[in-house]
N, C-alpha and C positions, 0 to 999 in steps of 0.2 A: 673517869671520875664520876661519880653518880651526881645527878642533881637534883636540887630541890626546886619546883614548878610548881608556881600559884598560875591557876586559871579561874582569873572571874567570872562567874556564869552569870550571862547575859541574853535577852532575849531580842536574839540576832539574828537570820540566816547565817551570818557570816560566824559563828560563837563557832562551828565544825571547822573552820579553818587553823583559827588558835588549837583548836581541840587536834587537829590531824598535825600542826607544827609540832605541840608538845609531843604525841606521842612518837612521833620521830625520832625527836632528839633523843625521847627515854629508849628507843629501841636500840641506839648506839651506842648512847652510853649509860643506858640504868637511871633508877634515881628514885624519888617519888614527886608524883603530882596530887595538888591539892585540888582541888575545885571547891571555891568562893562564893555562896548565894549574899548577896548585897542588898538581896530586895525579895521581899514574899513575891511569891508567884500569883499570879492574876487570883485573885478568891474567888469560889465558888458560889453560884448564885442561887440563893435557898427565895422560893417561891411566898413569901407575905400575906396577910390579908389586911387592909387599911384599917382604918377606924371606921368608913363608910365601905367594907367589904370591897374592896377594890383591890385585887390582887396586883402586886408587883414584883419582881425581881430586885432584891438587894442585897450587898453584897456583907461577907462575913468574915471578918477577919479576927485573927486568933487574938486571944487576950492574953497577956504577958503574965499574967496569974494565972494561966491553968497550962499546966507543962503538958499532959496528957495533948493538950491541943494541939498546943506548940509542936508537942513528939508527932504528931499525926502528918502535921501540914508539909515539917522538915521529910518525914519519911514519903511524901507526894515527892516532893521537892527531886529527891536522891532518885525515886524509880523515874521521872519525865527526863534524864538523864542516859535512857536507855541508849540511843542513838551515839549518845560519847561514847557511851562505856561498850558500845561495839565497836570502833571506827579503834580504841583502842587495844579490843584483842585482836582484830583483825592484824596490828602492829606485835603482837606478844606480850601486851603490857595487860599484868593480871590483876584481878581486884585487890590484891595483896601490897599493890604501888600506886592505891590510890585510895585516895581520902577525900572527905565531904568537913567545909566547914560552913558556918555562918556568922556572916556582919550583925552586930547591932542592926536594925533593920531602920532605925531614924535617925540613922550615919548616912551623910552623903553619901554616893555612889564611891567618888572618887578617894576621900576621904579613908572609907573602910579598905578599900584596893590599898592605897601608902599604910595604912595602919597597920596591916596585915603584914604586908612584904618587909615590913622593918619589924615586925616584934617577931615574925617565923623565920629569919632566917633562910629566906629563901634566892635560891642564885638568880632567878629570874621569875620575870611575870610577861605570861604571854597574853595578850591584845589582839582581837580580830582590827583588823583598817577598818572594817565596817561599824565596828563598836565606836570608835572613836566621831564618825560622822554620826550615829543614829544617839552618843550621849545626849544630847541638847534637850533630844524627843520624848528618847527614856528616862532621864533621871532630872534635868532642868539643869545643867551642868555642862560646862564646855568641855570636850574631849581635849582641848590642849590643856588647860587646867591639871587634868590627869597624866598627860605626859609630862608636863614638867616636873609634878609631883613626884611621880615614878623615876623620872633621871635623877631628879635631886637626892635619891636615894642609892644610884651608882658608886660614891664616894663610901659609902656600906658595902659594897660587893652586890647588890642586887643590881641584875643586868634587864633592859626591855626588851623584846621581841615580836615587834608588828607585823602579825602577817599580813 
């Protein structure tokens, strides 16, 4: 039976474990995987000059009114992803059974994970262990918070899978 596979991308060492579980289970049994960005990626830092010519580094993030932007940063997003989207041919799982979404980006962490996994219809959502200790760091959010959330959504058919 094919499944449906939310992976929240996360900036983890551990995010390649979820990433190498899911593609597993899609090499056995098909399916598609989504990958979830929840949070812009670190912005880029454009070089300044003060008001007293004092150069500094500041950072630049996209503004919700200019989609071009928006298109740009999402399309960063998708290629810094390379590393998945090998670990998953190296599995057989082709760009064809995978998809790129994105959270509201001033939706909690956890929040947009449960939102997502109930309104996509998805059989499961896979989770590095590491994700779950480094949420507090990354997003200000307890990692159990997120797994309760995520179970309390089993009663839906959506299943967890902690690597």
């Amino acid at each position: 039976m094919a499944r449906r596979i939310l992976v929240p991308v996360v900036p983890s060492e551990r995010f390649y474990d979820a990433v190498v579980a899911a593609g597993d289970l899609m090499a056995s049994e098909g399916g598609l995987l989504t990958f979830l960005f929840t949070s812009v990626r670190p912005p880029p830092l454009v070089l300044e000059k003060t008001e007293g010519q004092h150069e500094s580094f500041t950072e630049v993030v996209p503004e919700r009114g200019d989609p071009e932007e928006l298109e740009e940063w999402q399309a960063d997003m998708r290629h810094g992803l390379a590393d998945a989207r090998e670990l998953l041919y190296e599995r057989g799982i082709g760009d064809d059974q995978v998809n790129y979404i994105f959270a509201d980006f001033e939706t909690p962490t956890a929040q947009a994970i449960t939102d997502e996994a109930a309104a996509g219809a998805y059989d499961l959502v896979v989770l590095a262990r590491g994700y779950l200790v480094d949420l507090p760091e990354i997003a200000g959010e307890a990692g159990g918070d997120l797994l309760e959330a995520v179970q309390a959504l089993e009663g839906d058919g959506v299943r967890l899978l902690v690597t």
